[in-house]
C-alpha positions as CSV (number, residue, x, y, z in Angstrom):
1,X,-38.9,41.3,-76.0
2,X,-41.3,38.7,-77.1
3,X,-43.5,38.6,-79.7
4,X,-46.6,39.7,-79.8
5,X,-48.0,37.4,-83.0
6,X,-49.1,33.9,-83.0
7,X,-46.5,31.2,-83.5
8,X,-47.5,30.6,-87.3
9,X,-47.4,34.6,-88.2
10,X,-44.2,35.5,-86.6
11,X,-43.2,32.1,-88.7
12,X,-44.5,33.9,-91.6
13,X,-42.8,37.2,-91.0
14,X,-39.4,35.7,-90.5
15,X,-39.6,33.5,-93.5
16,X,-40.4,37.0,-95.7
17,X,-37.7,38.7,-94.1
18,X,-35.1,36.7,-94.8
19,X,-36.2,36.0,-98.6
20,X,-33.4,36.6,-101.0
21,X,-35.5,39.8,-101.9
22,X,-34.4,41.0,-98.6
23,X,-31.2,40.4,-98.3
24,X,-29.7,43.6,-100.2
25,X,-25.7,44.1,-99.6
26,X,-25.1,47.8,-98.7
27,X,-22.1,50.0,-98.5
28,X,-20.7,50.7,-95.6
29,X,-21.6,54.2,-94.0
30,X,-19.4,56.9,-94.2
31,X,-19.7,59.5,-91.7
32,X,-17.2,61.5,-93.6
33,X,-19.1,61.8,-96.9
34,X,-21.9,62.5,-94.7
35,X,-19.8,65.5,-93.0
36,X,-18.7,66.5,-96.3
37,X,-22.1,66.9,-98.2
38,X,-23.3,69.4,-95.4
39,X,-20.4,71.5,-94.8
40,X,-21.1,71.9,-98.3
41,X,-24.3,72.3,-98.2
42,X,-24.4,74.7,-95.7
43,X,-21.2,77.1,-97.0
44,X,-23.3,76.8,-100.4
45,X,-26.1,77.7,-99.1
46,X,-24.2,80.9,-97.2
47,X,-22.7,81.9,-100.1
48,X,-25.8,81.9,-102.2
49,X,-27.8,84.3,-99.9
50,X,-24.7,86.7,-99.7
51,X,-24.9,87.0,-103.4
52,X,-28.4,87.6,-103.2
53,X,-28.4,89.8,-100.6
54,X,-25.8,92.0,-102.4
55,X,-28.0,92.2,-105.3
56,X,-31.0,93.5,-103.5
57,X,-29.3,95.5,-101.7
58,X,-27.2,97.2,-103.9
């Protein structure tokens, strides 16, 4: 897809982009983790509203 700036903006853009500022190293993503945080999350979550549902009621 071409751009849809001038020449000497899309220069611009490109030269902020890749700026040491920019150029952050990142972990690799783990789906796992990911997986693991809302299982969870979500039996957590169950649990919780069991616990308070037995103590309303009764």
């Amino acid at each position: 897809m071409p751009s849809r700036l001038y020449p000497e903006d899309q220069k611009r853009v490109e030269e902020y982009l890749n700026s040491p500022l920019h150029q952050v190293e990142r972990k690799p993503f783990r789906v796992w983790v990911l997986l693991a945080v809302i299982l969870a999350s979500v039996i957590g979550l169950g649990l919780l509203s069991r616990a308070l549902a037995s103590l309303v009621l009764g």
